[in-house]
N, C-alpha and C positions, 0 to 999 in steps of 0.2 A: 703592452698593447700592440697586436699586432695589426697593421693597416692595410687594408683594403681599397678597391674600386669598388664602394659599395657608393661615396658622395660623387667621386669625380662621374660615374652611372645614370645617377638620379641628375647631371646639370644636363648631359647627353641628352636625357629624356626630353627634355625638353624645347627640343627641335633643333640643339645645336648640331653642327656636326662635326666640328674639330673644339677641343680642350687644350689649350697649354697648359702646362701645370710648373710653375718656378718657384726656387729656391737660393738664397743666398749662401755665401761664406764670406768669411775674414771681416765682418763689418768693424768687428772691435779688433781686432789687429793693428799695432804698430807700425808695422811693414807691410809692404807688397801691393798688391791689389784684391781690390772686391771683384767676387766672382757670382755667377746667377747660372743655372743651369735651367733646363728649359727639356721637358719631354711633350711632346705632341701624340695623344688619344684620342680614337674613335669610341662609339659603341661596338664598334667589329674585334675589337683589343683584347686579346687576351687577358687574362686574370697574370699580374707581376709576376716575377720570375721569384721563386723563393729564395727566403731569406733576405729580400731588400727590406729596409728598417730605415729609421732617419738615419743618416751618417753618421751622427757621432755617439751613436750606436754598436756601432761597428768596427773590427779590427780592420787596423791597413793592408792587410791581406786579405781580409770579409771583402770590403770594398771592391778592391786591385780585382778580385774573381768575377763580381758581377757587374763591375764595368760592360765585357763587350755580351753578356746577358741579356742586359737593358738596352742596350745599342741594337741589339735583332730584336728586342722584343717592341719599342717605339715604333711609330709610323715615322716621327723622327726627332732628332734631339739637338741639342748643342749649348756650349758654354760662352758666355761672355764674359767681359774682365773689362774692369775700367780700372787704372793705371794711379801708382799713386802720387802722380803729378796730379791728373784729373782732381783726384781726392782732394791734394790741396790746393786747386785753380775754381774745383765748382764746388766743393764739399762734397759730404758724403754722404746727402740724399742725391742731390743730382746725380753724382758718379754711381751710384744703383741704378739709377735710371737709365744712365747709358748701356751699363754692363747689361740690363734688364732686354733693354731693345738691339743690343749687337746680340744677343742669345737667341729673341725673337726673329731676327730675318736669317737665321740658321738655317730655321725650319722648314722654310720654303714653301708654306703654307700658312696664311693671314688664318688663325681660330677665331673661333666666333665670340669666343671666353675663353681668360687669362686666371688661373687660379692662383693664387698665390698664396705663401706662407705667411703670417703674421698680422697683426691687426691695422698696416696703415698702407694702403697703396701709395709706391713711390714712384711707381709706374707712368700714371698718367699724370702729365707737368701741369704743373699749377695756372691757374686762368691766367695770369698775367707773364705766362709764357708760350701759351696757345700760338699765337701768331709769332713766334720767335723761335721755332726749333732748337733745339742742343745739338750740338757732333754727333750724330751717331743713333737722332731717336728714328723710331721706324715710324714710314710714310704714312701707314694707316694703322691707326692704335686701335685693339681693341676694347670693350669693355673688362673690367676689372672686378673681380669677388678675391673679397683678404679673409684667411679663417686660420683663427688659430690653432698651433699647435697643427698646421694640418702634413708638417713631415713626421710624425707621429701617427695621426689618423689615415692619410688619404695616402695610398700605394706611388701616385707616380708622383706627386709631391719628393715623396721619399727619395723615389729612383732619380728625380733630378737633383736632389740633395747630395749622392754618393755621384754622378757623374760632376757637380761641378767641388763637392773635396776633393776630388782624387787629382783633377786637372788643376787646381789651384797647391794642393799639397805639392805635385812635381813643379810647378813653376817656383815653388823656395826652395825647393833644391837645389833647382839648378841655380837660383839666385843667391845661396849659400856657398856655392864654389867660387862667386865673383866679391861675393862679397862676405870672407868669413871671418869668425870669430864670432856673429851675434846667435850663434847655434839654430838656420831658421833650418836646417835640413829635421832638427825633433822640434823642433817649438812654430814652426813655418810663420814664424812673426809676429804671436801672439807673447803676452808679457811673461813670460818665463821669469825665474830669475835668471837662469844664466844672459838672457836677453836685456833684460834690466840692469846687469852688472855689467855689459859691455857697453850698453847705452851713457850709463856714471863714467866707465873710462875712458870710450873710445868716442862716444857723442854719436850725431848720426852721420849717416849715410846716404846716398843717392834714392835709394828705395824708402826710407822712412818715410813716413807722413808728416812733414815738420810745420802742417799748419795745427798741429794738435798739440797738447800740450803733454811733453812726451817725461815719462817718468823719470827723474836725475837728469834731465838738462834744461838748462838756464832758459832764458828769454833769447840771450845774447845768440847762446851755440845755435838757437832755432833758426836765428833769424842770418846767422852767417851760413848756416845749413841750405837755409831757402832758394838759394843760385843751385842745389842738387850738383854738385859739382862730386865726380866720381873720388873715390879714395884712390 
């Protein structure tokens, strides 16, 4: 399936005038951080630059080419990250939600509608946070539509799914030269085995999420893991 601005169009028509369209990565990840990528559309917008697909679609080379494609092609873009401290201080809806709103004030443009990937907005905080902000949410929230499958369907969906793989793929790299042996530079932190074999021998590490409950280590290494003290 290839995907179009035929839906993110028909919300335009509507009398909006800006569209964001976000996308996550690493949610099921071990390591690292959650990432949301954020492209901003008019109806003046070109039709996507070819070849953007959902990302994991796509070779890391596919990707790596139409990174700065979609970057001239956006009115504008940007990725957020929420940290896997966060992950294990708010969990990991909340820490979507931060990654969600540090990607939205990128843009420098409040949209009128936030489209998003998947069936559950994590976006707007729950009523009994309304009056309690998080770190990092933005000042004025917009409304929210969730559709599935829509980095499949909807083009800049897509295109904000390959800008934030790409910028979450090089942040395990580089987090693989500080902290190696759990192979995240090919696995970027997701449960490999090789990643799962070093987890049985070596335990975690400062980047792990040790409030989850991580494949071959104990209750004990979690919870002496939990100070994130660097190796």
């Amino acid at each position: 399936m290839k995907p179009t601005l035929r839906f993110e169009r028909s919300l335009l028509r509507e009398g909006r005038t800006h569209l964001a369209c976000l996308d996550e990565v690493g949610r099921g990840a071990l390591s690292g951080p959650v990432s949301i990528g954020a492209v901003l559309i008019s109806l003046e917008t070109r039709t996507a630059p070819q070849g953007v697909r959902d990302s994991k679609l796509l070779t890391p080379a596919a990707r790596l080419r139409l990174v700065p494609r979609i970057q001239r092609w956006a009115l504008a873009y940007g990725v957020g990250h929420a940290s896997s401290d966060e992950i294990d201080e708010f969990g990991i809806m909340a820490a979507l939600r931060l990654a969600g709103h540090r990607a939205l004030g990128m843009l420098g443009t409040v949209p009128d509608l936030v489209l998003l990937d998947g069936n559950h907005d994590y976006l707007t905080p729950p009523e009994q946070l309304s009056l309690l902000p998080e770190p990092g949410a933005a000042a004025e929230m917009p409304p929210v539509l969730t559709r599935i499958k829509a980095d499949m369907r909807c083009a800049a969906v897509a295109a904000a799914s390959i800008l934030a793989k790409t910028e979450r793929d090089a942040l395990m790299v580089g987090l693989d030269a500080v902290y190696p042996g759990y192979g995240w530079a090919e696995n970027k932190g997701y449960s490999a085995p090789e990643h799962l074999s070093a987890l049985a021998q070596r335990g975690p590490c400062r980047e792990h999420r040790v409030s989850w409950r991580l494949p071959g280590v104990d209750l004990d290494s979690r919870l002496t893991a939990a100070v994130k003290e660097a190796p």
